[in-house]
Every structure is written in C-alpha cells, then in structure tokens.
Residue, then its C-alpha position, 0 to 999 in steps of 0.5 A: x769438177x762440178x757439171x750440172x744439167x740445166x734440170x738441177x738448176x734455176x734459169x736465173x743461175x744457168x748463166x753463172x753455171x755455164x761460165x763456171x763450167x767453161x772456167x773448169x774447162x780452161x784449167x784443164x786446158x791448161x793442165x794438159x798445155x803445162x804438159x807440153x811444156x807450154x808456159x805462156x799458153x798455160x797462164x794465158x788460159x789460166x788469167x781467161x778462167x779466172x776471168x770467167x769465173x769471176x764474171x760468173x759471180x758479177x752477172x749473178x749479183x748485178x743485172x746490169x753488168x749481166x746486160x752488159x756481158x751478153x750485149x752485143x753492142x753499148x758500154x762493154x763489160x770489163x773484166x776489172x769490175x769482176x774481179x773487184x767483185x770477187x775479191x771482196x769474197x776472195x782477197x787473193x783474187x786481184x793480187x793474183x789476177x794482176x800476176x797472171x797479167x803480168x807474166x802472160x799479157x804485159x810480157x813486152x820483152x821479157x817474152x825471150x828474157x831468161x824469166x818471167x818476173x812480177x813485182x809487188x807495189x813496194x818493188x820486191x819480186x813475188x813471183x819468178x817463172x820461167x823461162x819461156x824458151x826452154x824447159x822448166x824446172x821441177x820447182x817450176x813444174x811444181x809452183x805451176x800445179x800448185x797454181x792450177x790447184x788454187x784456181x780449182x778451189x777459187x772456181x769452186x768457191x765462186x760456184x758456193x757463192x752462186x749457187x748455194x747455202x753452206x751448211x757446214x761440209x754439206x751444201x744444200x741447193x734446189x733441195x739437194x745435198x752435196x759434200x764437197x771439199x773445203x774452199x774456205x777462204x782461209x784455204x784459199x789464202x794459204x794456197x796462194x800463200x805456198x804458190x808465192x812461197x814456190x815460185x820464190x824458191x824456183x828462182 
C-alpha cells in the first residue's frame, strides 16, 4: 500500500513509517492466513496491525511514549494508550480494538465453542464469527474481507496524520504530491458500520 525509502522522508518520522509499514505486512499476512481457513491467526495478526499502526501515531506525537517503545528497560509502553490516541482521530478504533481482543485474546472457552461472540456494554451482541474448528462461511468469509478492507483504510489514515498536509484528494509531503483514496473518517465509520452489519447476519 504505501512503502517509502528512507530518502523520501524525515529521520523524525522514519520510525512511524517503518510501523506503518510492518502494519501493512500483518494484513497481508492475514489475508493469506484467512486463505487457509485460519480464523484465529488472522484476527490475532489483525488486533497486532491495529496495535502497530496505532503505536505509530502515539510515538510521533509523544517523545515520551517514543522512549518508552524503543527502551529496553523502565516503565513499558502500553498499547492501550495508543489506541486512546488514535481513536481521538479515529472513533471506531477502540470499539474495534476491543472486539479483536475479544474474539482472539480473551477466547477462554469459547476457543472450541460453536462461535465466536463479542458483546456491547449494554450486553447485546456485535459481532458473531465463527466457528474455529471448522470451515467458515461465505458470510464469514465475506465480514472478514470487509475487516481486512477497514484495517487497510485506518492504517492508511494513520500514514495522513503522520506524514502529511491534506489538500483535498492530492496529499503533499517533503514537496511531493501524492493521490490517494479516500480514508475520511466518515469512510471509516461507514466500513465499520457494514462489518457489524455482516457479522450480524452471518450468524
């Protein structure tokens, strides 16, 4: 999607790039896990980008949480404060953080169970994936590509608020223009809109 020379950018936003980047990576590894009918491993590689992307965008606001990522020892860096970072610019981002941790971290003993469900503060279900243990669905299927669009537009909005000055569809940074799709937030929103919407109706 977006890979940049260390040539076409500051040294003080080369960081941000490389995470981005590694983000990319772990959706595309996904997409190919997702083709061998792997559903945990593709949501696990899914939460990891949407962590690292996030991360990207914290480091390059805060020197301090940048210390705290690439430092070997002292107080870690967290991951929630990340995401409380990005979802200020993105809102569906810590709703969805917490369904991804939901269906492939906290599995407990759903890991064997029939599906995988996440549920909304007010106790109604979200999101119904599943089942592990055997094939999915063409509703599944399809939720899951839909999952893996969204991440692609969120990881691509994180690289405009690190790098760059929007000017309309045209992007300018380091003199440079590029065109690129649309990654509003209104775009984002709707994404995740449609993937609660498909995983509603798989189940």
């Amino acid at each position: 999607m977006f890979l940049l020379s260390k040539g076409e950018v500051t040294a003080s936003v080369f960081d941000e790039i490389a995470l981005l980047n590694s983000g990319v990576e772990l959706v595309s590894s996904a997409l190919v896990m997702l083709s061998h009918g792997s559903l945990l491993e593709t949501l696990v590689l899914l939460r990891t980008a949407l962590e690292t992307g996030c991360a990207s965008l914290l480091i390059h606001r805060d020197e301090q949480e940048r210390e705290k990522y690439y430092s070997a020892g002292g107080e870690p860096f967290r991951s929630q404060r990340a995401i409380g970072e990005a979802k200020r610019e993105i809102a569906c981002v810590g709703k969805l953080y917490g369904i991804l941790s939901d269906v492939s971290v906290h599995v407990d003993k759903r890991v064997h169970g029939s599906r995988i469900v996440a549920i909304e503060d007010d106790g109604t279900t979200r999101i119904s994936i599943g089942p592990y243990d055997s094939s999915l669905s063409v509703k599944d299927e399809a939720a899951l590509l839909h999952l893996l669009l969204l991440m692609t537009f969120i990881l691509e909005r994180l690289l405009e608020l690190v790098t760059v000055e929007e000017r309309g569809s045209v992007l300018r940074f380091e003199h440079r223009e590029y065109q690129c799709i649309s990654c509003s937030h209104s775009s984002i929103e709707r994404l995740y809109s449609e993937f609660l919407d498909m995983c509603s109706n798989a189940a």
